[in-house]
N, C-alpha and C positions, 0 to 999 in steps of 0.2 A: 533390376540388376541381373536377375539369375538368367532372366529369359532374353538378354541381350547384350550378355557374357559382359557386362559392364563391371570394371572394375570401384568398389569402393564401398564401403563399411554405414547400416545406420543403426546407429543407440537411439533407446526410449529408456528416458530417465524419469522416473519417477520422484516426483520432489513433495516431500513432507513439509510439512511448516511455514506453506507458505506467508498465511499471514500472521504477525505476530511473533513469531521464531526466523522469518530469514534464510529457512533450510536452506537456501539455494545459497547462499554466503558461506556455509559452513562447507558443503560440498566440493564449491571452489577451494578453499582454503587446503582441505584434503587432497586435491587434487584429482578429482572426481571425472572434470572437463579435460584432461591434458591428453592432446593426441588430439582434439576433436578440429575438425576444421572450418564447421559454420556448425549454428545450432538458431532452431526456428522454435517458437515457442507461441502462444497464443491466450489470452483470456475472455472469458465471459461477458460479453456488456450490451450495450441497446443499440451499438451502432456495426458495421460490417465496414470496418475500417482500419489500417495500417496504423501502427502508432510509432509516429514519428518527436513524440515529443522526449524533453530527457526526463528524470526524476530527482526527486529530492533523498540526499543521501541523509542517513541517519542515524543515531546513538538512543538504543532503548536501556535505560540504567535503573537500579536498584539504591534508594536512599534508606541507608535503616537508623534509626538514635537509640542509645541508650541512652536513659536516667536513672533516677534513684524513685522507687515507691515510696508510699507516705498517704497519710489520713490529708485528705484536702481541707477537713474543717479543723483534726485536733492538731495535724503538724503540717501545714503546709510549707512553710520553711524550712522542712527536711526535704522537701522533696526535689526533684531537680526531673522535670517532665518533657518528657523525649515527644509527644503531641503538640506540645510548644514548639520544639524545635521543627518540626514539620510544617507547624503552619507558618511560623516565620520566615521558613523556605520559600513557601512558594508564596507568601507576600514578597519575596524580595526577588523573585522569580519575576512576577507579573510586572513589578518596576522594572524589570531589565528588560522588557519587552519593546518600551517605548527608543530603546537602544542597540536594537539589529536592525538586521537587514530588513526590508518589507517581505522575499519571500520567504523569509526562516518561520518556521513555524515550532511551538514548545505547547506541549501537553503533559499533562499529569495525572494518575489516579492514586488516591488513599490504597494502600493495598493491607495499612497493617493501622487498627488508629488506637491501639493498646487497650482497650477493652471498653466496655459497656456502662461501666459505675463511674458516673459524674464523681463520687465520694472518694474517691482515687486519683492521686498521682500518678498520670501513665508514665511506665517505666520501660515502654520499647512503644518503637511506632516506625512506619516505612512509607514511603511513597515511588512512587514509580513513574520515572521522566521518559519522554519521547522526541528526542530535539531534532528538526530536520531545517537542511538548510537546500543549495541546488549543488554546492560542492562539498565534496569530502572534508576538505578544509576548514570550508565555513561551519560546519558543522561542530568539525571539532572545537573549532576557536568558542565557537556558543557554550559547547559542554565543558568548556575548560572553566568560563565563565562561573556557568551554572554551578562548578562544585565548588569554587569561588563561595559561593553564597552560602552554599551547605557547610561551609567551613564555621562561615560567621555565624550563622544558626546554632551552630553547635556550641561557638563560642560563648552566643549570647544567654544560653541556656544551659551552661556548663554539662554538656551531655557530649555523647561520644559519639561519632557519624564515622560510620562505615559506608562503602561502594562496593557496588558488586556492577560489571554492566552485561547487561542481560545477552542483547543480541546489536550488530549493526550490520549497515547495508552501504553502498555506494551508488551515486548519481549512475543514472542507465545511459550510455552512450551510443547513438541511434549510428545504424549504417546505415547510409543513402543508395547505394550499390545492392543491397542485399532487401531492404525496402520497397524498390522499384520491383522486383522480381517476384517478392509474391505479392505485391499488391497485383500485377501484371495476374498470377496463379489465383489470386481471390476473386479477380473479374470474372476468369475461366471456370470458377467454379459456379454449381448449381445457388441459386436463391430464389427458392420455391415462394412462391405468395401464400401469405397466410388464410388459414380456412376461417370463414365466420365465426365457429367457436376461439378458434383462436383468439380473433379480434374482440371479441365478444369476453374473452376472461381477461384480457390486456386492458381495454377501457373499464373493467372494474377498478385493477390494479392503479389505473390511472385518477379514476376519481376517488380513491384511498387518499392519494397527498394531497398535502394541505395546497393552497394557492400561492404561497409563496414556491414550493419545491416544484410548483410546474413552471412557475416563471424562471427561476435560476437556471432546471432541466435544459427548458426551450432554449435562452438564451445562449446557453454554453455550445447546443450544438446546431445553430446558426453561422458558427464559425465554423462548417465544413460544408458553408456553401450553399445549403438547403435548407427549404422552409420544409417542416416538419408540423408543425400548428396542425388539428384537426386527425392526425396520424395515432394510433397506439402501436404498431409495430412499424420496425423499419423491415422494408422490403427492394431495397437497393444496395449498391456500393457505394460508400461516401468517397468523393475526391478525394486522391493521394495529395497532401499539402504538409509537406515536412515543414517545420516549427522551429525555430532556434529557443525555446526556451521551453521550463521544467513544468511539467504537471504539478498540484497542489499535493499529493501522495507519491506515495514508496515503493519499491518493486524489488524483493530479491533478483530477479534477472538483469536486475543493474550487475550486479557483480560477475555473473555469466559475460556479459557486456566487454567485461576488461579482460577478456585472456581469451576471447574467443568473439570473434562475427556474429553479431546476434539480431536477429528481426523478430519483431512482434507483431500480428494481429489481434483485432478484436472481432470478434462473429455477434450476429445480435441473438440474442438468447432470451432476453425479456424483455417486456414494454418500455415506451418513451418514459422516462423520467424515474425510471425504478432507482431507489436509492440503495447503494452496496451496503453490504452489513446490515439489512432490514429484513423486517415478517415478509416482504415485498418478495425480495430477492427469494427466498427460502420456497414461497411458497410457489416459485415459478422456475424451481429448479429441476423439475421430473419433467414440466411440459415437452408435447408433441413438437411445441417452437423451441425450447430449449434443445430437444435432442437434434432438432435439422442445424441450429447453429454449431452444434458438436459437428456435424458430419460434414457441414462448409470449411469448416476451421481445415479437418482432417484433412479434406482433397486439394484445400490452397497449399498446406504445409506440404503436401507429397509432389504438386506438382511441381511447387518453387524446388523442391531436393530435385527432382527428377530435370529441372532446364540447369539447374547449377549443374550436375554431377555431368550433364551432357554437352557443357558449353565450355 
């Protein structure tokens, strides 16, 4: 821009939380993005590909009960146990499963199970929801559902059911205009081939997963056109094939998505089949391939700004 008296502004935004917290939802919310007029952004994965797919939006919420303590063997009929009410939750949860959509998805973990001593009425207990649906809507409609249930739980176990909701997110809305252009930038950029160690620490990571997780792996990215079978690193660019429908996961840059032009790439940074949230993932996060996939991502994001800002 400076050395070609080009007029026009670029922010690096550092986003905190992304998994888990949503930071990017709360940012927008502040108004973080206003003013901005395209924003490119990019993640870590095993393929050097545009992601054109949308996402599933989502409600991450807090169940807490109260009850009443008490001797489970001298006074159990004093007690009124708020661990009952949790797991009647999400028994009543897991039937409600069989009545959404196919791609809503509902997770749960114990976060609070009232303590240790079977000899005790638990008298607080929490659990922690994750409901995701492909639209904001659906989503909600499921959690509206869900507290539904929490209601009856509470009911049925005369305890008292508080909400807190932790964090959400919304469906990622893909630009086709803004997509074409750094996939266009991600061609132009470097995609060194990998050196024998390289390859050599990736077919470790490979024969790590089970035979199921290579065959799900493979299968999934068959659907960009290329056989990969025999491969532990990718050393291409996968075909640009925009998708009409949602990935199985979540993305705060969904909500960047809604108040501002947003395209995403993926660089490949670990081996075929590495599973996200894994020893996998972590342990091939310093690599010599992970850092060239950092530095592919950087020159598509700069050259995609650099044909926008010039066309």
């Amino acid at each position: 821009l400076e050395e070609n008296h080009l007029p026009g502004t670029v922010k690096f935004f550092g986003c905190p939380a992304e998994e888990g917290g949503s930071g990017k939802t709360f940012m927008v919310r502040e108004g973080v993005f206003n003013g901005v007029d395209i924003a490119l952004t990019w993640h870590p994965a095993t393929l050097n590909s545009i992601m054109s797919l949308s996402s599933l939006a989502n409600f991450q919420v807090y169940f807490r009960f109260e009850g009443i303590s008490s001797h489970a063997a001298a006074s159990p009929h004093l007690g009124r146990s708020a661990l009952d009410a949790v797991e009647l939750m999400n028994q009543g949860v897991n039937y409600l499963r069989e009545h959404v959509i196919p791609e809503a998805r509902i997770h749960y973990a114990y976060t609070d199970t009232g303590g240790i001593s079977p000899n005790v009425v638990q008298a607080n207990a929490e659990v922690l929801y994750l409901i995701r649906a492909p639209k904001v809507k659906q989503a909600e409609d499921i959690f509206k559902r869900v507290i539904k249930i929490a209601e009856g739980a509470a009911l049925m176990t005369e305890t008292k059911m508080t909400m807190r909701i932790d964090k959400a997110c919304s469906n990622y809305i893909p630009n086709r205009s803004l997509e074409k252009v750094l996939y266009e930038s991600l061609l132009d950029s470097k995609c060194e081939q990998p050196t024998e160690d390289e390859i050599a620490f990736a077919k470790g990571i490979w024969e790590s997963l089970t035979p199921h997780e290579q065959e799900a792996d493979l299968g999934s990215m068959r659907s960009f056109g290329s056989e990969f079978a025999g491969k532990y690193l990718v050393d291409h660019v996968s075909p640009y094939q925009p998708v009409d429908k949602a990935m199985s996961g979540s993305t705060d840059v969904a909500d960047v998505s809604w108040v501002v032009p947003t395209a995403q790439l993926g660089a490949a940074t670990c081996a075929i089949g590495t599973p996200a949230h894994t020893w996998q993932m972590v342990a091939q996060g310093k690599s010599s391939f992970a850092h060239k996939g950092m530095l592919r991502a950087a020159e598509a994001m700069a050259k995609a700004a650099i044909r926008m800002l010039t066309n």
